[in-house]
N, C-alpha and C positions, 0 to 999 in steps of 0.2 A: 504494500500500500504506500500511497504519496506520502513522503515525510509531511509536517507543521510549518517547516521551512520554503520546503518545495510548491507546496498547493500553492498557494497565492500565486507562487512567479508562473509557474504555470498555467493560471487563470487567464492570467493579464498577457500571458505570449502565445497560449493557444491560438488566437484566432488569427495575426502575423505570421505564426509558422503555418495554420493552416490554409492559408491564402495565398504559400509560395512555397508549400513543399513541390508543387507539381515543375517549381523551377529548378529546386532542389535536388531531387532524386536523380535528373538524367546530369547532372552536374557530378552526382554522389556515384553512380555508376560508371562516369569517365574516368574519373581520380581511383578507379578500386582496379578496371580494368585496364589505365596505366602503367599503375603499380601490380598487378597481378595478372595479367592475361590468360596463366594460366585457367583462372575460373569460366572463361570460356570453353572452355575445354571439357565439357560433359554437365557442367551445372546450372550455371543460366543459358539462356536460350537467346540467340541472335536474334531470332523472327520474332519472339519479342519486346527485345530491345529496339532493334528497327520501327517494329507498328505503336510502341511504347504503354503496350497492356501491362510490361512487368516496373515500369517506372510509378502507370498509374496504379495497380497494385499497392505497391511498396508506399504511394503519399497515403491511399484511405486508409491501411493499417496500421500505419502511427498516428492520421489524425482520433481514428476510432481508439485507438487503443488509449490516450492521451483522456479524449472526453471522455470514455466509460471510467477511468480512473477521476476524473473528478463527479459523476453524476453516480458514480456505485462504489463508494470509496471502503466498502468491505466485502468486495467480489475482485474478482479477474474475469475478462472475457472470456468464458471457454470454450466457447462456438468458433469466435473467432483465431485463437489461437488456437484451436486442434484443428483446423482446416489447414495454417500455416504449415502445424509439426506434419499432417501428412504428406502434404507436398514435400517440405523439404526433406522427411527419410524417405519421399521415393526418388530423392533426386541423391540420394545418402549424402544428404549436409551431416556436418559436425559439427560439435562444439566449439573448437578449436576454431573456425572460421568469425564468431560473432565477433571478435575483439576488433579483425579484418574489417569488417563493414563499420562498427565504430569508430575506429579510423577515419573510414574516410565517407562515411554518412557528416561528421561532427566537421571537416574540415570540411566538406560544400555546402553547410550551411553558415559557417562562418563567412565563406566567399560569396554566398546571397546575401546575408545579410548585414555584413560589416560591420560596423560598431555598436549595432542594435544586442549582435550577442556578447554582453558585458559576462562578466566569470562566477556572478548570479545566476544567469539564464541560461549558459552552458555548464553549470553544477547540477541545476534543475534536469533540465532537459536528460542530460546525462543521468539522474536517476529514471527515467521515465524510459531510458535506452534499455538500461539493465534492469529493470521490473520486466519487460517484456520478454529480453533475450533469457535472461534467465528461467522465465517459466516454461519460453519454448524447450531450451536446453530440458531442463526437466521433463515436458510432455516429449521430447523425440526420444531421450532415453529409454523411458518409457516403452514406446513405438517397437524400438530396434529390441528393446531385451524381451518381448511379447512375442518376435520371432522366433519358428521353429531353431533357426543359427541366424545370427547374425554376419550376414556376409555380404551383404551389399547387390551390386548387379552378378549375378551368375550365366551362364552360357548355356544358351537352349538352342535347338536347331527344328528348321522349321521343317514340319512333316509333310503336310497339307496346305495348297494355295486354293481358296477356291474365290471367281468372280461373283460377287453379289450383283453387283450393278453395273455401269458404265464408270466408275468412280468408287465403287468400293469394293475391296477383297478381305476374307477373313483369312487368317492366319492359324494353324495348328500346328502348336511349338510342343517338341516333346525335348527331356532335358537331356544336354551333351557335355555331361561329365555326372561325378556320382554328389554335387552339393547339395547339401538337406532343402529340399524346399519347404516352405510355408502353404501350408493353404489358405484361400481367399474366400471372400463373402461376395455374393451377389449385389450388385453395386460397387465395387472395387474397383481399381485400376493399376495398372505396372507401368513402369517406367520403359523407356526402349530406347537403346543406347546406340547408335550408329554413326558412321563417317559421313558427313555432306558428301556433293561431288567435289568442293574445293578443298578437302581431306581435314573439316574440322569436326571435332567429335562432338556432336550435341544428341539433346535426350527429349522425349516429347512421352507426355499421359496416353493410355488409350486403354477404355475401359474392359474389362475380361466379358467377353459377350456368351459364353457355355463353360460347363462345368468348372466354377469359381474355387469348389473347394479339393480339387481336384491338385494331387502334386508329382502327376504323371504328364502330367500338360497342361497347356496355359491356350484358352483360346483369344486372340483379339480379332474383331474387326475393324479397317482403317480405311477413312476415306480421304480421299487423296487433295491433298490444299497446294494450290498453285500454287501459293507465297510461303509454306511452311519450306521445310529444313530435312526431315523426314520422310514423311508420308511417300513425297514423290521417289525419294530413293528405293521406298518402301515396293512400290507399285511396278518402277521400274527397271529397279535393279536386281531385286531377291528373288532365288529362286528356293525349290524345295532341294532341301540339302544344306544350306547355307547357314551360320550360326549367327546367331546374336546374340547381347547382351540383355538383360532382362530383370528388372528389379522386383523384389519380391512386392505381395500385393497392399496398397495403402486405400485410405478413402471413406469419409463420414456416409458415405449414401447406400448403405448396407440394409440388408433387411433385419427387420428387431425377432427380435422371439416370438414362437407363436402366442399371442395374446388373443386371436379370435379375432379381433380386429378386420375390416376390412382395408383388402390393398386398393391402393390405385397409382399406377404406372401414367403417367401422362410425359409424352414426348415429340421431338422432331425432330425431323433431320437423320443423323449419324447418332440421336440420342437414342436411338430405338435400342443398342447396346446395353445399357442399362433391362431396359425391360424383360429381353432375350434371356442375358444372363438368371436373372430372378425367374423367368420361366421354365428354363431350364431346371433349375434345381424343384422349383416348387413341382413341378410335372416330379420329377425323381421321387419327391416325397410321397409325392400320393397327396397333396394338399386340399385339405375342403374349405377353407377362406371364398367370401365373396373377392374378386379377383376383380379389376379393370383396368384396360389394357387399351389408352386412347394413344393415337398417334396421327400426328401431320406431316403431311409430304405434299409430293407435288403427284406424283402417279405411282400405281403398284410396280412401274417398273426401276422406281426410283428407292424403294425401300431393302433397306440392304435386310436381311436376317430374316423376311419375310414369311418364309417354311415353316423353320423352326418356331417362331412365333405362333404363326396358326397352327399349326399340328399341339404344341405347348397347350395353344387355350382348349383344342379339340380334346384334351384330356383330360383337363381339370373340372371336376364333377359341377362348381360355381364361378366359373369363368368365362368372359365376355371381351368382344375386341370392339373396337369402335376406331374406324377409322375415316380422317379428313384429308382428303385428296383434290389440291385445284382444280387438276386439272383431267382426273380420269373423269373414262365416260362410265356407262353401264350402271349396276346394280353395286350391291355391299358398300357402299362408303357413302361418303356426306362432303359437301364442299361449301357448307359455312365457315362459321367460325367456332373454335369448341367453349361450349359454356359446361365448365362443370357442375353445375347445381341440377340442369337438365337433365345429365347423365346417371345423377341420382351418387355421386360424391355428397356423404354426408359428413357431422364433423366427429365423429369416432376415429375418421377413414386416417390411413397412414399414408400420405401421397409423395410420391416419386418423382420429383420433375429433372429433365436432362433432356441438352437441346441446345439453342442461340440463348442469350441473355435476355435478350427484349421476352420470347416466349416464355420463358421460368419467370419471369418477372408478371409478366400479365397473368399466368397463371396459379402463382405463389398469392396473388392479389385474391382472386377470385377463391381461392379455398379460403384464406382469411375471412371472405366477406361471406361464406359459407357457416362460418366457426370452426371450423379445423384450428387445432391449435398451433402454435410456429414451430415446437418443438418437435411437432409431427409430420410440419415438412420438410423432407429430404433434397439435398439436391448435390452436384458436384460440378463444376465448370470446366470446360476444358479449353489449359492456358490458364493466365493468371487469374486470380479472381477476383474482379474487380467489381462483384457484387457482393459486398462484407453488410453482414448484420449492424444493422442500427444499435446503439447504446439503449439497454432496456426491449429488446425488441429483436430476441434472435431466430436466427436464423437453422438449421440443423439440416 
């Protein structure tokens, strides 16, 4: 918690730092990857840094972290900091790294904001550095010692290519050497460590879309991003045979225990992964859950996982698909817009959302105004996440 000393300076420079962190941060990332380039090298991500989702990132979860310490002055965020620890142990961040970024977080904002931060306001701020780094440290230790071993990325090779769509392929990785794996939860995602073409090593999420807890194999599907770093190498260069790197499985948007509860998957895009994977296991179980299963696309040819998916709901004794397709023609689907209240998402329901920001966003809204509770909505972004829970008002 804020020292007696700290809060006040803090009060009165929050809104200064939070008006120019977003000048700060890509200042604080030039001065780290000067001095360290190496960390280009498998941890942060070019594409980005480039498009500057991991800058904007990096300004809301210190400004958030900042105000939930003065408006919750006997809590810590833990939505928002256990979304941070996952990402950073699937990217295998260390401890040893936070003093690096203090560094040189504290020197670019010195160089924003000149003689504003007097050795008041960088005593202050600097505790507000280390309440946060430290709990992260804690919550990834945590993380990493919850694995079956701790060992970082491990080497799988791929078994299975197959085309979902014009744009997406799934991936069946079985493991290529004897390291312990972990198993995953439905909602999870792994890290995937590869060469660019211009021979830099960087790492991108992609969520486990079949058998999650499964540590004979690991399924992803990947759709393919013109401007990503990955994906295209993914699409165009691997074949079956080929090995990769592979981080064990992280990620808040897991299924809870059976509590009876009704599910409801709501997704689009490439988010349909999320759904798949949970269908996948729940079909395995034999589950009698009311189940729903909404998804947007543009047409059924556009939807990667699509089989598996319907065959999934074909099995489950209380399971239901509802699909929103622009642009097909014919029978089965709907090309409005999706209202969950219609669909009969009531607020007991445990809801799943994955997909673009704006759609989790309009849909996170609408279960809200449902009464679903917040804690009961799930979600996971892919990329940085620069949709962070509100102070008082989390997110899960």
């Amino acid at each position: 918690m804020l020292s007696a000393t700290s809060r006040p300076v803090i009060e009165a420079t929050l809104p200064v730092i939070a008006a120019h962190i977003e000048d700060i941060t890509p200042v604080f990332y030039g001065k780290m990857f000067a001095a360290r380039p190496d960390l280009l090298e498998g941890t942060f991500s070019r594409a980005n840094q480039k498009n500057g989702t991991q800058p904007q990132a990096l300004a809301g979860s210190i400004a958030r972290f900042a105000t939930w310490l003065l408006e919750n002055p006997d809590t810590m965020p833990e939505e928002l900091l256990a979304r941070i620890a996952h990402k950073h142990t699937s990217l295998n961040v260390r401890a040893d790294e936070y003093p690096t970024v203090h560094e040189h977080l504290f020197a670019a904002i010195v160089e924003v904001l000149g003689d504003a931060v007097t050795p008041e306001v960088a005593a202050a701020w600097d505790e507000v550095y280390w309440l946060m780094a430290d709990a992260l440290i804690k919550m990834e230790k945590g993380l990493y010692e919850g694995l079956s071993a701790d060992v970082g990325y491990t080497p799988w090779r791929i078994a299975e290519i197959t085309e979902e769509t014009e744009s997406v392929k799934t991936f069946r990785l079985e493991p290529a050497d004897d390291s312990v794996a972990t198993p995953g939860r439905p909602g999870q995602y792994v890290s995937v460590r590869l060469t660019t073409e211009d021979g830099l090593l960087q790492a991108r999420q992609f969520s486990l879309s079949c058998s999650p807890e499964s540590t004979e194999k690991r399924v992803i599907t990947v759709k393919r991003d013109q401007d990503g770093e990955i994906s295209p190498v993914m699409h165009s260069r691997l074949a079956v045979g080929d090995v990769i790197e592979v981080s064990p499985p992280f990620g808040l948007n897991a299924l809870p225990s059976d509590d009876g509860r009704p599910l409801a998957f709501i997704t689009a895009g490439i988010g349909i992964t999320v759904t798949s994977a949970a269908l996948c296991s729940l079909k395995r179980a034999e589950d009698s859950r009311s189940i729903l299963a909404v998804h947007a696309d543009k047409s059924f040819s556009t939807v990667a996982r699509l089989e598996p998916v319907k065959q999934a709901i074909e099995a489950l004794p209380n399971a239901r698909a509802e699909w929103f397709l622009r642009e097909e023609t014919g029978a089965d689907h709907r090309t409005d817009k999706v209202n969950l209240a219609e669909l009969g998402v009531t607020p007991e329901t445990h809801v799943f959302l994955c997909g673009p920001m704006a759609f989790m966003q309009a849909m996170r809204e609408q279960a809200l105004e449902i009464g679903v509770a917040p804690q009961d909505i799930h979600y996971d972004a892919f990329g940085p996440d620069i949709w962070m829970p509100a102070p008082g008002n989390p997110v899960q």
